[in-house]
N, C-alpha and C positions, 0 to 999 in steps of 0.2 A: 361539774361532772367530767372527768377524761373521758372524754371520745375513742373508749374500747373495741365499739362494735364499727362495722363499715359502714351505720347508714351516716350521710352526708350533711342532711337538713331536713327540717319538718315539711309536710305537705301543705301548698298554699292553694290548694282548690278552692278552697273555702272562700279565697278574699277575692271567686267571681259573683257572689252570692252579692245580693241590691245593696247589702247595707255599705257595699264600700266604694272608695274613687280609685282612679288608677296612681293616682299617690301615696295613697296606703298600700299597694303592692309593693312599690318604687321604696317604701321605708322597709318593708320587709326582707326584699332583697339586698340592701344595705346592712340591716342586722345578721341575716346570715352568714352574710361575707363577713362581719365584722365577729361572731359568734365563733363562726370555722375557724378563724385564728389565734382564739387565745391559749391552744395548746394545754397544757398541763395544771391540774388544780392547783389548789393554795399551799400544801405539801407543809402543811399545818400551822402558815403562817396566815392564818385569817384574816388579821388586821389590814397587813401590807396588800396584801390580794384583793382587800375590798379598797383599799385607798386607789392602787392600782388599777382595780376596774374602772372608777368613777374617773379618773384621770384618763383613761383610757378612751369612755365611753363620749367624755366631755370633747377631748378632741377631735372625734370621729362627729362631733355633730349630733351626735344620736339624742344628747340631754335636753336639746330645745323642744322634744315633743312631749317630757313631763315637768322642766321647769319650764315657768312663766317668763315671758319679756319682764324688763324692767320699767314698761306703761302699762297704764292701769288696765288701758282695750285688749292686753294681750289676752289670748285665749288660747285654755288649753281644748285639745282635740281626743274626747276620749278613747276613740278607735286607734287612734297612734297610737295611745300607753297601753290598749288591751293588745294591739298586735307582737308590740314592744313586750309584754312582758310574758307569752305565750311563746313568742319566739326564743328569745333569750332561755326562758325555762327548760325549754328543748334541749337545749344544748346545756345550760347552766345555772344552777340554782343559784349562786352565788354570784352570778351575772345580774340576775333579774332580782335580787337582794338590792344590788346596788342601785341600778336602775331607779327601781320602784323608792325606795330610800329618799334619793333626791327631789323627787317629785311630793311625797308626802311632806318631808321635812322643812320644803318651801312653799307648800302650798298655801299656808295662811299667812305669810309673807306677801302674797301675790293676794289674796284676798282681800287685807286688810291692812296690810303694811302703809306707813306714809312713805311718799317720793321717796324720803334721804334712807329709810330700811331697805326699800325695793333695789334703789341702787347700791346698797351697799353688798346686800345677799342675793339677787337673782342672780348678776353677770357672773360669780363667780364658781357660782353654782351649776350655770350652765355651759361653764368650761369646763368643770369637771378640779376647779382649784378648792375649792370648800366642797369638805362631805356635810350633808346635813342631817339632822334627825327631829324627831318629832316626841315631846316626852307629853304623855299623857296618863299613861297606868301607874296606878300605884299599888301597894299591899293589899287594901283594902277597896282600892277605886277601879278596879278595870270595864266590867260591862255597866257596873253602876257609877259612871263619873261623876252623878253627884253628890258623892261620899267623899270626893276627893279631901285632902287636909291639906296638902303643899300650898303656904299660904304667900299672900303679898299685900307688903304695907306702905302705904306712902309715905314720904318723909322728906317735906320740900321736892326739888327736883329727883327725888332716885326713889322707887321703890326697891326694899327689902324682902329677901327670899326667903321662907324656913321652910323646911321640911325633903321629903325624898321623894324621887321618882323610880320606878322600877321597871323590867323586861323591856328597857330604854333599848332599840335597832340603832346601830351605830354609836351606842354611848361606850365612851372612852375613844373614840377615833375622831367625832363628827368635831368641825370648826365653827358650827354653829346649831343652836339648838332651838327649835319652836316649845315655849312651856308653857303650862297649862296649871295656872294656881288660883287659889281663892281671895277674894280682895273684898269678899263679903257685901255687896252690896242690896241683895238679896237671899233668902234661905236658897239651898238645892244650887240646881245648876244656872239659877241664873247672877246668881254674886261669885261665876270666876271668871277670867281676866287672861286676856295671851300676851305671852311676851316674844322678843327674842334676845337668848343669853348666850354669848360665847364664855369658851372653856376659861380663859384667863381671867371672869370677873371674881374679882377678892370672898369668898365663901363658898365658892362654889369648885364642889371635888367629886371623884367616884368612888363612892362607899365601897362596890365589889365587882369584878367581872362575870358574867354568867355562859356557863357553858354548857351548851343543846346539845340534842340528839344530831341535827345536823348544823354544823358549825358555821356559826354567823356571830357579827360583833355585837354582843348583850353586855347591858351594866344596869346595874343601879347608882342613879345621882343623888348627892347630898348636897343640902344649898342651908349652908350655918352664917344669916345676918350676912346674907349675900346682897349685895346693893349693885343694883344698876341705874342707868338712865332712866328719867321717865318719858323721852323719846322711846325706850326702844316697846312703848306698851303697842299691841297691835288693835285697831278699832279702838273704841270704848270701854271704862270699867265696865265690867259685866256681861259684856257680849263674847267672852272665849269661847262658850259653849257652845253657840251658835258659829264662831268661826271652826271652832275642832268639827261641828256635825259636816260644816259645808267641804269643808278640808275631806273627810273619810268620805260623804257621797262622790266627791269626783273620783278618788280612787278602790272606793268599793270593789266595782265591777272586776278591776284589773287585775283582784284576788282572784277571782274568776276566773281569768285569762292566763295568770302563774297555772294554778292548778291545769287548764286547760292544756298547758303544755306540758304538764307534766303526763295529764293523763295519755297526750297524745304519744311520748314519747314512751312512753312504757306499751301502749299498743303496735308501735312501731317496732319495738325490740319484742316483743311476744308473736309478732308476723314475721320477724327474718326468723325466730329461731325457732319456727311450728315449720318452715319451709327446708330449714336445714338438717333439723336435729335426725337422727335417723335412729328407726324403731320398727319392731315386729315386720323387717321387711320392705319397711319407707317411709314415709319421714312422720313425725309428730302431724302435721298438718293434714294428715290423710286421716286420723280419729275423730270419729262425728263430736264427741264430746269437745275437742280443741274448736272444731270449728263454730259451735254453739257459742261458746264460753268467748273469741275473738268476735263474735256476731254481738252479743251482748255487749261487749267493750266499746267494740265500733258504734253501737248507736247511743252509749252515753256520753262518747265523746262529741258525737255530731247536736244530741239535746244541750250539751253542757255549750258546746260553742254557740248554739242558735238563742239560748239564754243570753247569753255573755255579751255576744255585738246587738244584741234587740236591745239591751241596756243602754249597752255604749251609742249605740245611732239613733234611739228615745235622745240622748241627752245634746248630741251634736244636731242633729237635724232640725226635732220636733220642738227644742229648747224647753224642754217639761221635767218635773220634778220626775227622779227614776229609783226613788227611795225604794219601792215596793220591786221593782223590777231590779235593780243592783240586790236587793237584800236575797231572790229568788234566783239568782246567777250564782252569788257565792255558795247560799245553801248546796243547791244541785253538783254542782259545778267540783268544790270540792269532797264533799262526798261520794261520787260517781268517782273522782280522780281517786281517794284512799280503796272502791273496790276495784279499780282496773288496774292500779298499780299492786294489790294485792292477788290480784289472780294473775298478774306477770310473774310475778315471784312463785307462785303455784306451777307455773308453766314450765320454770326454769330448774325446778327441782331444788335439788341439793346446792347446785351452781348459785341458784338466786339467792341465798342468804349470805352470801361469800363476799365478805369486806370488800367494796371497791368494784363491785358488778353496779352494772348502770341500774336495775332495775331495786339493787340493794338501799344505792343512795335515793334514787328518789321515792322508796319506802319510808326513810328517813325526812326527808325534805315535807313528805304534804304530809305528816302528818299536825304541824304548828299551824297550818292551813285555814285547819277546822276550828281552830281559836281564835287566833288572831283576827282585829277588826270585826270584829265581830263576832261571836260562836257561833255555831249551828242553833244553838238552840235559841240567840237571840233573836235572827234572821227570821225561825220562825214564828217568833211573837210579833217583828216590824209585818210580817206578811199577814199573820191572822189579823191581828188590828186593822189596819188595811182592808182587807176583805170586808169585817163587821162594818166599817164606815161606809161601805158599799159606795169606793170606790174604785 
């Protein structure tokens, strides 16, 4: 998002609250300063602007808090990627795109990868020299992945690819891709298999590029009697599923944390301009009705972040599963952000639907939110289950 409006940076009150150290402050103020200067959007070159962030972000250091070391002990830190991607969101969707990107698209690398995967895709991932991505959706597979068909077959030393993946983040840019195919060793989801496939193995191409509401690098892949190593399988036949679940619980929450800055940044621009807008004699902000409506905003913003780090420092502190607690962050989290970013736009009149208003774009931006990694509606079946198990 260009930085139209005067405000500077998001409010870090919040990272005095228990759940944090004073080095997650110390990384926040790093993103900031690293946020305040990327100047002008992608000016429609998406690609380059996302290759360019991760390049960017990789040199600044900022990529070690969502890729893994190249040892198996590394550990990621889920309060860095949730501050990480709140913060960034603030200022840039297409920032925290990238960001979050890397950190998914190697996370089963770092899970499961042997030594020679780990060194070959963490370090360079966490300079910001390989973009990565993470294909797991298909036409017919997205909340139900064990519908998937994207198959793989052994054959001596290499397995074989067939089939396509779809609403692939970063496909056609990424240098390496985490996939997710069936290798059949069981019915459902427990006969598929993780790989990792770079762009130049022999059958493997992008069927079509796909273009969103708010622009981000989408494709669909096609893998036609695509052969790889059987090095590059990650874990065990049959264990991908369990790697994709453990990959999406570290970064659940951090959907959370996008939205979070989204919503925060939309309440931000809905307070400078109730303060300045002037009406009936003085300003927007003087009508009980505004001030209601910014009261309601402010405390879905403050529930949605106390969701969000109770997740993220469950999973860092208390070392406990946060299935139930990540799947009740994102819920909340981004549907609280689609109504505070829509009563900004209410706020702003006429102005707020106007191409290129901050509050226009991130109208655009959370609304893929509520889908991705999860749906809303899925989140609420992980939590009702949950509750019935009574635990």
């Amino acid at each position: 998002m260009t930085p139209v409006s005067p405000l500077r940076g998001p409010s870090r009150e919040h990272l005095a609250w228990p759940f944090f150290e004073s080095r997650h402050s110390d990384y926040a103020a790093a993103l900031d300063a690293f946020a305040a200067g990327l100047g002008e959007t992608h000016g429609g070159n998406v690609d380059g602007t996302c290759r360019a962030l991760v390049r960017q972000l990789g040199a600044a250091g900022l990529l070690e808090a969502s890729v893994a070391g190249d040892r198996m002990d590394s550990v990621i830190d889920s309060r860095l990627i949730c501050i990480a991607r709140e913060t960034l969101a603030w200022h840039s969707g297409l920032a925290d795109f990238a960001f979050a990107m890397q950190g998914l698209g190697t996370g089963a690398v770092a899970i499961a990868g042997s030594p020679e995967l780990r060194a070959l895709v963490l370090p360079k991932a966490r300079r910001g020299e390989w973009v990565a991505a993470f294909a797991l959706s298909e036409k017919e597979a997205g909340s139900d992945v064990a519908a998937m068909a994207c198959s793989a077959r052994r054959e001596g030393d290499h397995y074989i690819l067939d089939g396509e993946k779809t609403w692939i983040s970063n496909g056609g840019i990424a240098d390496v891709y985490t996939l997710f195919a069936r290798t059949g060793e069981a019915p459902g989801a427990r006969g598929i298999s993780a790989f990792v496939v770079l762009p130049d193995d022999p059958g493997f191409s992008i069927a079509e590029r796909i273009d969103v509401m708010a622009p981000h690098p989408l494709a669909t892949l096609r893998f036609e009697n695509c052969r790889i190593p059987a090095a590059r399988l990650l874990g065990s036949p049959g264990e991908g599923f369990k790697i994709a679940m453990r990959t999406l619980d570290i970064f659940r929450a951090s959907v959370a944390a996008a939205a979070l800055g989204f919503a925060r940044r939309a309440l931000d621009e809905a307070t400078a301009h109730a303060r300045s807008r002037r009406m009936f004699g003085g300003v927007l902000g003087d009508q009980q009705l505004t001030q209601a409506t910014l009261g309601d905003m402010a405390a879905g913003v403050d529930a949605s972040a106390l969701l969000t780090y109770r997740a993220a420092w469950r999973r860092d502190v208390q070392k406990a599963s946060t299935t139930r607690e990540a799947a009740m962050a994102k819920m909340v989290a981004t549907e609280t952000a689609q109504t505070v970013i829509d009563r900004a736009v209410q706020m702003f009149g006429g102005r707020g639907v106007r191409s290129g208003e901050i509050v226009e774009q991130l109208y655009r931006e959370i609304r893929a939110l509520r889908i991705y990694e999860g749906a809303t509606e899925v989140q609420k079946l992980i939590i009702g289950r949950d509750v019935l198990k009574g635990t």
